[in-house]
Structure formats: C-alpha cells, structure tokens
N, CA, C and O of each residue as an XYZ file, in Angstrom:
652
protein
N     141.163     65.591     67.839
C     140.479     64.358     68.184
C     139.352     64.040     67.201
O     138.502     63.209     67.518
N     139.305     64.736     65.891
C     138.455     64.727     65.112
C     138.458     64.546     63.702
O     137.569     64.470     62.855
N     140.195     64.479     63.671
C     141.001     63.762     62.838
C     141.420     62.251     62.277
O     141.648     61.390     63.126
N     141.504     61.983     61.176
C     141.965     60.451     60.777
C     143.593     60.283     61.955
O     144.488     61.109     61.778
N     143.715     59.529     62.711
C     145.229     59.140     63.638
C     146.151     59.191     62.066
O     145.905     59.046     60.869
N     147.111     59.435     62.779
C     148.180     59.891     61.461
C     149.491     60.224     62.867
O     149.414     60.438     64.077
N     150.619     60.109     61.859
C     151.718     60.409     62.373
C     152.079     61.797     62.879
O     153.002     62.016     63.663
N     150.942     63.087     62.152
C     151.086     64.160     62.530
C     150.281     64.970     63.370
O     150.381     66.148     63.714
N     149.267     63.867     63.683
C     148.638     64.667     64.848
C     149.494     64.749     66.633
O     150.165     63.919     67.246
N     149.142     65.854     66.897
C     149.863     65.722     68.095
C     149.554     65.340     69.658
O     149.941     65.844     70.712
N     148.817     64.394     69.404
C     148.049     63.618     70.042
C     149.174     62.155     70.159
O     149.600     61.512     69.200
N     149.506     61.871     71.835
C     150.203     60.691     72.027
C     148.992     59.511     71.337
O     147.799     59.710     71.104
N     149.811     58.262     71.130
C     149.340     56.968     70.732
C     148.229     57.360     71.836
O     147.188     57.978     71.614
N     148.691     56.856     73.093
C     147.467     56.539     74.433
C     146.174     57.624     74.587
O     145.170     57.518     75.290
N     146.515     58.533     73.813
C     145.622     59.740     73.674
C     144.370     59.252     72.116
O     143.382     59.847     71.684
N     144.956     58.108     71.731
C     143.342     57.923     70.556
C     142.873     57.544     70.889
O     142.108     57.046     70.063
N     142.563     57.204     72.147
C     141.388     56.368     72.196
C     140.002     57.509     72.632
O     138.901     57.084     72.980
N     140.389     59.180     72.507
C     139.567     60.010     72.216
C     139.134     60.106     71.137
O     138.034     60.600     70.889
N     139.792     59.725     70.439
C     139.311     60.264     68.358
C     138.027     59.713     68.349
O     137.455     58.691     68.728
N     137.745     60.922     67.691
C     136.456     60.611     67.516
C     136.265     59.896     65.705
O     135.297     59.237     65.325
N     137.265     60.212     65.009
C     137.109     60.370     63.701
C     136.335     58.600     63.709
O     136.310     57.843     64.679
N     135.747     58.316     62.245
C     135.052     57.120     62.083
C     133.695     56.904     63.187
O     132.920     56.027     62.806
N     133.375     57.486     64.295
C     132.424     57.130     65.355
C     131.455     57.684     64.415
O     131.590     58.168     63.291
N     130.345     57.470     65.242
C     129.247     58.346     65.373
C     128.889     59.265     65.928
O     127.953     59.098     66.710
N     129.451     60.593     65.777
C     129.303     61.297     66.351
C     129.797     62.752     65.893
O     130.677     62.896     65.044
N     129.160     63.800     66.522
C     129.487     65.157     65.790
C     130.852     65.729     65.484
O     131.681     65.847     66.386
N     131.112     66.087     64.245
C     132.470     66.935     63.888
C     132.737     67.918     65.098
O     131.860     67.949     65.962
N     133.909     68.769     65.268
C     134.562     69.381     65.887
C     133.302     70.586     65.726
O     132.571     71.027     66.613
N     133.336     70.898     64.414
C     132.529     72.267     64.109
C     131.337     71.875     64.459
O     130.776     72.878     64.900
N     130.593     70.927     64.513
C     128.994     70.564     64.802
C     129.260     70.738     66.225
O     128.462     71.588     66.621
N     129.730     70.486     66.833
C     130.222     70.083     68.549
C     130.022     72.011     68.980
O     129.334     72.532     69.858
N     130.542     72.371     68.391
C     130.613     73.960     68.745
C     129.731     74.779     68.184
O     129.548     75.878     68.708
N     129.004     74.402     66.994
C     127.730     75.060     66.737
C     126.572     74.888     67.888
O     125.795     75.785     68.215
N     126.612     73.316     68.545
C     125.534     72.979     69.337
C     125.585     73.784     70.378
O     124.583     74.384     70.768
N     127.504     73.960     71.315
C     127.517     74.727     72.014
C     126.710     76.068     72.365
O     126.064     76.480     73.329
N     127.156     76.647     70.812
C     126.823     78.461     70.406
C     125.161     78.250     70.612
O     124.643     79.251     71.107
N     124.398     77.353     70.384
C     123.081     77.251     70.054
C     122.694     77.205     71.519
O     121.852     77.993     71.948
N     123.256     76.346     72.272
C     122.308     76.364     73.964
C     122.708     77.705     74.055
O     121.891     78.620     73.951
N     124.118     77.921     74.277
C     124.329     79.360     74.637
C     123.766     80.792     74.646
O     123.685     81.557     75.606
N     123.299     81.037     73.046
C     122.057     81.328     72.946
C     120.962     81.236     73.330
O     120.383     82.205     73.821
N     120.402     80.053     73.204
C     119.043     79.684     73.909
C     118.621     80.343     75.406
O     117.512     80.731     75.773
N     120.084     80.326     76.242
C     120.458     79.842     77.685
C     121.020     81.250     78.093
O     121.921     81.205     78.931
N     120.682     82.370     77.689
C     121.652     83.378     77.917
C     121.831     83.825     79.450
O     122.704     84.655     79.702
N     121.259     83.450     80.191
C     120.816     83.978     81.615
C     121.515     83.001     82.676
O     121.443     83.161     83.894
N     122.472     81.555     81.775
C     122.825     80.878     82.629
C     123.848     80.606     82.457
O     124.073     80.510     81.250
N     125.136     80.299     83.398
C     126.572     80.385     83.430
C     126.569     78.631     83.295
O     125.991     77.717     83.884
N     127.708     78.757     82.000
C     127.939     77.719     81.383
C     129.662     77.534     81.559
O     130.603     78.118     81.022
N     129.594     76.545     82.475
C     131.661     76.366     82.384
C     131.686     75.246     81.460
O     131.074     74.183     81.565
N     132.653     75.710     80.331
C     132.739     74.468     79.640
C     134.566     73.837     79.517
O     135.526     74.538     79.196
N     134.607     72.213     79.915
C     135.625     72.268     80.439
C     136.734     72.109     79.029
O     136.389     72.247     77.855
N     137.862     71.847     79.430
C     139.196     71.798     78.667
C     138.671     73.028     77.838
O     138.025     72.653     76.860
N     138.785     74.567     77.976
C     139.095     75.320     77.032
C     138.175     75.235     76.028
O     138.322     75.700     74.897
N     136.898     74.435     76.582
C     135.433     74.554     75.214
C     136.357     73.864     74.107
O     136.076     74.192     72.954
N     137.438     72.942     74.267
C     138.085     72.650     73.343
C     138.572     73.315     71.788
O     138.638     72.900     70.631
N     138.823     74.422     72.420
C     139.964     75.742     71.516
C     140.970     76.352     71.901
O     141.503     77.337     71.391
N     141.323     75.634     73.041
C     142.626     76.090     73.329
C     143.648     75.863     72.274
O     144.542     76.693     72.438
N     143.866     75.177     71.374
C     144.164     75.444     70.283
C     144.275     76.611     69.489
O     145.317     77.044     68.996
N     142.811     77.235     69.369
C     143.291     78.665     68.585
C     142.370     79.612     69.876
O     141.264     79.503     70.405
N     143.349     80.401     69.973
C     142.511     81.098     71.685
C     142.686     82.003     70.260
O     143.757     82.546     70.531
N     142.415     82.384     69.258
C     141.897     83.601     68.483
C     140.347     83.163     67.962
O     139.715     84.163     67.622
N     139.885     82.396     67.876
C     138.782     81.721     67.601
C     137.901     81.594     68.932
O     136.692     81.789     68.815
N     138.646     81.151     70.707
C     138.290     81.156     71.561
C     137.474     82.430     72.028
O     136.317     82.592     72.417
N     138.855     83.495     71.774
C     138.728     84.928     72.047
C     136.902     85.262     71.117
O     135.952     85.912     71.551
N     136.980     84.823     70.336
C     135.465     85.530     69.327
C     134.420     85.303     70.496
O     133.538     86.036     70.941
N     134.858     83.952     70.852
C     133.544     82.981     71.382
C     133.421     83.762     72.687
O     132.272     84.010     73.052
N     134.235     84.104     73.295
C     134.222     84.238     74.516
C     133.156     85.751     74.797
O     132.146     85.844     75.495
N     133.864     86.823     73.943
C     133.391     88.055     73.078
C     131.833     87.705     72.848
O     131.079     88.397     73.532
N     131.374     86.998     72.224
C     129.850     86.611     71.948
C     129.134     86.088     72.568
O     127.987     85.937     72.146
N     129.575     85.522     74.015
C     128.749     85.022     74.462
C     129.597     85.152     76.569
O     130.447     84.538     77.214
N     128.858     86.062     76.754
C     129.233     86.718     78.100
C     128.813     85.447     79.332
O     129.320     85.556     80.449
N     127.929     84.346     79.050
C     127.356     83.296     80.136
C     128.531     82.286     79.967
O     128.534     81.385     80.805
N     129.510     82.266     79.057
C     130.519     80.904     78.747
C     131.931     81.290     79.724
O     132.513     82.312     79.362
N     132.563     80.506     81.011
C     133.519     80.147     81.645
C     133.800     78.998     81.515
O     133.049     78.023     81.503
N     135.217     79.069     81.380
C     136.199     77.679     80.701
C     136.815     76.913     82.289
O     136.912     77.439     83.398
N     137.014     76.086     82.031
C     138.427     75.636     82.755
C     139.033     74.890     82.313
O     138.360     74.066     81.694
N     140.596     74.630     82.291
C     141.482     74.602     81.403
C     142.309     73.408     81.957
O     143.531     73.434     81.812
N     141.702     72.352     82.592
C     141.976     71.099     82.462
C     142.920     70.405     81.431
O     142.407     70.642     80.337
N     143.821     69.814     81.283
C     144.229     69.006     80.444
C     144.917     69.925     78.815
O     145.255     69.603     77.676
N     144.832     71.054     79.564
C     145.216     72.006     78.121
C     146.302     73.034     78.182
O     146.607     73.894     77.356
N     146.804     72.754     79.321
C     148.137     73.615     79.191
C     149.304     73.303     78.124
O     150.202     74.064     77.763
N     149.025     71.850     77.677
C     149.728     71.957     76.273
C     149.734     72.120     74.795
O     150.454     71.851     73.833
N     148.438     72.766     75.099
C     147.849     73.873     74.279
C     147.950     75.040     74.372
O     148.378     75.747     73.460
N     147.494     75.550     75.732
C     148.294     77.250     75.857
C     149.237     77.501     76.411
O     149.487     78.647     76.785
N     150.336     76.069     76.693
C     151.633     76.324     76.991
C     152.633     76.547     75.794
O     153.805     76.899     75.921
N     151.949     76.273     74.558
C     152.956     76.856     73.462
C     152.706     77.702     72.191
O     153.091     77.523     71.035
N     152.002     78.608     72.704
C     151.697     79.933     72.585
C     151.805     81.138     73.975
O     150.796     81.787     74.249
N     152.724     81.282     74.546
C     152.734     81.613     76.221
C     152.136     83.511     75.477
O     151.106     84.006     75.934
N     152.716     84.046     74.708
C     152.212     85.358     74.524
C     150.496     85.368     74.397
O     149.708     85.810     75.234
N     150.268     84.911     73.438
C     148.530     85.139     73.317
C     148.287     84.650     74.000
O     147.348     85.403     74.260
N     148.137     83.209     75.449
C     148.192     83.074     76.210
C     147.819     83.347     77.359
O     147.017     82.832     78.138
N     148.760     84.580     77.404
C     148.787     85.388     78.703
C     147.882     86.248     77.955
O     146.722     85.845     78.045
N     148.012     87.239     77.285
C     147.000     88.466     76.982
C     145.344     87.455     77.766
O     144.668     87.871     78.707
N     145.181     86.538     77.229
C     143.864     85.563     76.815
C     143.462     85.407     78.435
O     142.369     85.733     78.896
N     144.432     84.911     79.105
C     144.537     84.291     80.591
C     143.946     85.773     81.658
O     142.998     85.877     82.436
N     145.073     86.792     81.201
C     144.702     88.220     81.746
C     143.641     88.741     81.556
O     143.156     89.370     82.497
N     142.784     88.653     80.064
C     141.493     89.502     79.861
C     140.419     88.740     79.873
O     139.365     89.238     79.479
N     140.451     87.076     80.423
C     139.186     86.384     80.953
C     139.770     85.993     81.805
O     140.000     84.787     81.715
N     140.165     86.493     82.691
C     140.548     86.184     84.288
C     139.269     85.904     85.144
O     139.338     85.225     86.168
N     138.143     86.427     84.709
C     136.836     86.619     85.784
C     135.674     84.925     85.556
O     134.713     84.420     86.137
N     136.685     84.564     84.179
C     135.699     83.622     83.845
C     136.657     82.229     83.323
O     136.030     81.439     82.617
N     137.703     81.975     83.534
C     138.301     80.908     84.007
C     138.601     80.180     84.936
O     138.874     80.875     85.915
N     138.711     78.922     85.175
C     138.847     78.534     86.684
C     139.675     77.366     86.200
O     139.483     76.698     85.184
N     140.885     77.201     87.345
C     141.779     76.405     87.562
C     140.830     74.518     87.470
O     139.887     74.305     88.232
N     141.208     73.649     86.673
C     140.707     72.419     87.042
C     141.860     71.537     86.312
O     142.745     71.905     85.539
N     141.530     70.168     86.851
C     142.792     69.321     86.276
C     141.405     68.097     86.613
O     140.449     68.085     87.388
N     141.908     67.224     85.629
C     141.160     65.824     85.436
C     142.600     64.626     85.852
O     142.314     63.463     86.137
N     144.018     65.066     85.836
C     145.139     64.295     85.914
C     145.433     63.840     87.475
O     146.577     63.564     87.833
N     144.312     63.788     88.365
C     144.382     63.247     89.861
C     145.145     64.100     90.488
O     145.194     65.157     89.861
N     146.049     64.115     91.894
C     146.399     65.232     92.779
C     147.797     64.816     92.799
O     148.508     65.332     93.660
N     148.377     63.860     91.892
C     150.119     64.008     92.279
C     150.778     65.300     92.104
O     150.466     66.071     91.197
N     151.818     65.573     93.087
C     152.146     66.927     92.736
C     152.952     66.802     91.557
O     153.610     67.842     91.570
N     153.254     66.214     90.651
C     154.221     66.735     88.945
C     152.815     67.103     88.550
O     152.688     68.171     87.952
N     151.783     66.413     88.781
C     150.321     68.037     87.614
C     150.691     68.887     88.131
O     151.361     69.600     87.384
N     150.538     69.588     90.070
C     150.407     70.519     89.991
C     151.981     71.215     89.580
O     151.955     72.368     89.150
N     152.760     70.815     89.656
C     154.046     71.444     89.262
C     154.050     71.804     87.748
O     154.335     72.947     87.390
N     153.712     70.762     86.805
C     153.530     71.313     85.758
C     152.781     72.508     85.564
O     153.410     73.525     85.272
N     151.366     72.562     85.693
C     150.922     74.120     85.785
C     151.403     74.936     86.013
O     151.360     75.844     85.182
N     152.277     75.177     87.449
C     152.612     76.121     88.173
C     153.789     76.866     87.336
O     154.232     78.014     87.316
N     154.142     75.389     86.507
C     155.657     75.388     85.563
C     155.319     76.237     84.540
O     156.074     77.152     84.211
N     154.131     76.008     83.931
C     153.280     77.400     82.572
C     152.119     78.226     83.378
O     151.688     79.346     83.106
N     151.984     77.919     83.757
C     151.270     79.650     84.172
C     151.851     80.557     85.117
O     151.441     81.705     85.290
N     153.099     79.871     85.909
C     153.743     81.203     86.773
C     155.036     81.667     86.453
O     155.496     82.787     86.673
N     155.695     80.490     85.795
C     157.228     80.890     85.815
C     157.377     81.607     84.153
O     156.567     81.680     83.228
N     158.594     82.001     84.279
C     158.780     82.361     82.425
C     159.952     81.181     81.852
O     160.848     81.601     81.121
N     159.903     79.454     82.270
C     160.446     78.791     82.082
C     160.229     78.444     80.440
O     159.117     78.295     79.932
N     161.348     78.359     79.806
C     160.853     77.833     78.306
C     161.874     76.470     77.940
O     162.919     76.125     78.490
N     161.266     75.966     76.999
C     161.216     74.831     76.270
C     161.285     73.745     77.870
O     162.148     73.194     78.554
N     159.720     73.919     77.856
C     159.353     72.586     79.159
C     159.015     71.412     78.525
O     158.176     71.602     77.645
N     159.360     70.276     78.651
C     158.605     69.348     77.831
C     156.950     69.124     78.566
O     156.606     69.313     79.733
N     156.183     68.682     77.450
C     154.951     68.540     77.857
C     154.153     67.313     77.497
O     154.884     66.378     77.171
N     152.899     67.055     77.462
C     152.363     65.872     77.783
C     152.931     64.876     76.310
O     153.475     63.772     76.348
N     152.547     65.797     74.949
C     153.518     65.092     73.789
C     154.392     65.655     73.492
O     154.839     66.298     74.442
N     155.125     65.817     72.280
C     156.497     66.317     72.115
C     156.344     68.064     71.682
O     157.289     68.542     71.054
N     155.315     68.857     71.981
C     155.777     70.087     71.936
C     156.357     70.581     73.356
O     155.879     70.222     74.432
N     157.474     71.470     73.212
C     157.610     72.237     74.199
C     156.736     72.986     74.432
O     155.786     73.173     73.671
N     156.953     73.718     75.861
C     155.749     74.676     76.332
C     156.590     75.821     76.678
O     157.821     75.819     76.705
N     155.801     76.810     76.944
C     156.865     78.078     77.683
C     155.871     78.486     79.210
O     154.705     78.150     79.415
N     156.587     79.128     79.933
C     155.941     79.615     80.503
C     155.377     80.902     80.403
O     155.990     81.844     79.901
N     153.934     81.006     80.979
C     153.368     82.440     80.431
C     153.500     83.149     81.805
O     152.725     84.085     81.611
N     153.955     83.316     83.025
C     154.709     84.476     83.818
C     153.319     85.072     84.215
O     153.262     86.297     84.109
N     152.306     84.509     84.604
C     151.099     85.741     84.626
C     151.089     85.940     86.214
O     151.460     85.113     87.047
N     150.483     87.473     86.488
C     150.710     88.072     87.682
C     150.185     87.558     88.832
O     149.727     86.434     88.627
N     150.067     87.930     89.967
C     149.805     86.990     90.877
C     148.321     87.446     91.031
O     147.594     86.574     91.507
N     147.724     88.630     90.726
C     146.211     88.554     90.969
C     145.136     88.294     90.127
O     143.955     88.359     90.468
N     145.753     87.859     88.502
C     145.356     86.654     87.827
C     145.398     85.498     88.412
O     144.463     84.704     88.309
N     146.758     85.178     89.278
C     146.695     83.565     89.762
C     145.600     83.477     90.848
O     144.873     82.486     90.914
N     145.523     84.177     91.419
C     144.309     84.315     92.473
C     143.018     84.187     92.400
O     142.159     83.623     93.078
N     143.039     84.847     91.404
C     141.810     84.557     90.318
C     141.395     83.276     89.594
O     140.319     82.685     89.684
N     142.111     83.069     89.102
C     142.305     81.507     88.804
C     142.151     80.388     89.033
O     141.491     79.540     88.433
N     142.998     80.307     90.273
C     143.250     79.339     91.028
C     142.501     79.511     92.587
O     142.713     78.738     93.521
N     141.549     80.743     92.642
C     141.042     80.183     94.104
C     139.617     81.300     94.061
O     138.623     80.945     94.694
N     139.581     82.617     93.308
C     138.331     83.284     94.054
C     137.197     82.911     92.756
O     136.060     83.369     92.862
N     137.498     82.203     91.734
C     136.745     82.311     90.370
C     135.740     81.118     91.182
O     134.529     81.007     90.994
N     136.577     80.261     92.134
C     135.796     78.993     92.259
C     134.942     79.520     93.677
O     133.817     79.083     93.925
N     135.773     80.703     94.729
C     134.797     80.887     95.492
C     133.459     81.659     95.122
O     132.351     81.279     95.502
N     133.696     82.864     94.283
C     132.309     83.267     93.824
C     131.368     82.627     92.976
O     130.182     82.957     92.982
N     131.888     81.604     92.141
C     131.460     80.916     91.161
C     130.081     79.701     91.984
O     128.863     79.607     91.832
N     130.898     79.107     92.676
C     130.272     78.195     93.768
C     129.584     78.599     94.965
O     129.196     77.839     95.852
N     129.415     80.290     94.914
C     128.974     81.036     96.493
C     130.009     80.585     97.400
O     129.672     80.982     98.516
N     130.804     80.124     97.453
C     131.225     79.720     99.003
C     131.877     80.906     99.601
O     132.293     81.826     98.896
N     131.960     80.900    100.713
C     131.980     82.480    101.801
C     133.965     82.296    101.902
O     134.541     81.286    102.306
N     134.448     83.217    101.548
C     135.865     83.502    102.212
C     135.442     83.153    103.755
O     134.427     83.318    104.432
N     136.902     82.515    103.992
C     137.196     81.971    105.468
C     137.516     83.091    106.308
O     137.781     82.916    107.497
C-alpha cells in the first residue's frame, strides 16, 4: 500500500484506495520505525497492533519484531491472505505467538469471513481462492492454539471472567 498501483501489486483495483504512495504521509519503513520508537518508549504497556503490524507479509521480519519487543500483540484482521500463502511459516509463527495474537476481522459478521478463516487456520485445505488472485493453503493449527486465538487471548487480554 506503499507502492506506485501497477499491474503487479497484489492488491485488488477496490483495494487502492489504501495506497498510500503520492499522499502525505509516512513510508512503510517510517510507519514501523515510529512503531519500534513508542514501543520502546512504552515498554510497560501492551500494544495490539492490528492487521499483523502490517508484516504479515514477511512473518520473518514480523518474527524479529515480535522477539524485540515482548509489549507488541497483533491481530490478524484482513490478513489471512497474507498468511494464508505461506501456511508452513505460518503455522510455526501462529504456534509460537499464540499468547499474543487475537482473532479480529474488520469484514462485518457474514458467515463466508468466518468460513474463510476457519478455511486457513483450521483445515489443511489448499489452493483456496482468496481476497485477490493468490491461492491460500490451509495452516491445520491445533485446537489449543485455536482457543487461544479465537477466545482466551481476548478473555485475559480484556480481564473478562470465564463464564
């Protein structure tokens, strides 16, 4: 989103009207230095930052960040077609920040979102189509990751008391 629009970004048409490229406003890398900088500043305070801190793209770059800075939890909104096609690093990624991800969607409550998710993070379904033209796979992750995930990250996260 930080790119000149071009035929090879993989970003649908209806999806530029995020680009940032030409605005006023910070590069990709300025955007994530500022991050690293509160983060720092802020070490004592839990920071969810949403869509994947926007690196779901390279969860090897994610992985550093995540590593350096113990106050940063993601949620992964709008980015399963990002870590739906990489399902191996993926899952390792999904499994070893299980404590600090949390299930969110910005795509309203029809059930094809939640089916799609359920479609990459539970099944080992491959070549799913996804929001643009990459396929996705499914990453198969266990059920007390999904639990994690999808329901106790948000009860401890938020205090709220098991029923």
């Amino acid at each position: 989103a930080w790119e000149p629009p071009d035929r090879t970004q993989e970003r649908t048409p209806g999806f530029q009207r995020y680009n940032q490229y030409g605005r006023n406003s910070p590069t990709h890398a300025e955007v994530l230095k500022i991050r690293d900088r509160f983060l720092t500043r802020h070490p004592n305070n839990m920071v969810i930052a949403c869509h994947l801190s926007n690196q779901g793209h390279d969860l090897a770059s994610l992985t550093e960040t995540m590593e350096a800075f113990p106050n940063l939890y993601l949620d992964m909104a709008a980015r399963q077609y990002e870590f739906g096609r990489q399902p191996r690093r993926a899952s390792v990624f999904f499994k070893k920040y299980k404590d600090r991800i949390l299930f969110g969607t910005d795509r309203g409550r029809e059930a094809e979102m939640y089916r799609s998710f359920w479609q990459v993070l539970e099944t080992a379904d491959e070549y799913l189509p996804g929001q643009s033209w990459w396929m996705l796979y499914g990453l198969e992750l266990p059920d007390d990751v999904l639990r994690t995930l999808y329901r106790d990250n948000a009860m401890r996260i938020l205090n709220w008391e098991k029923p």
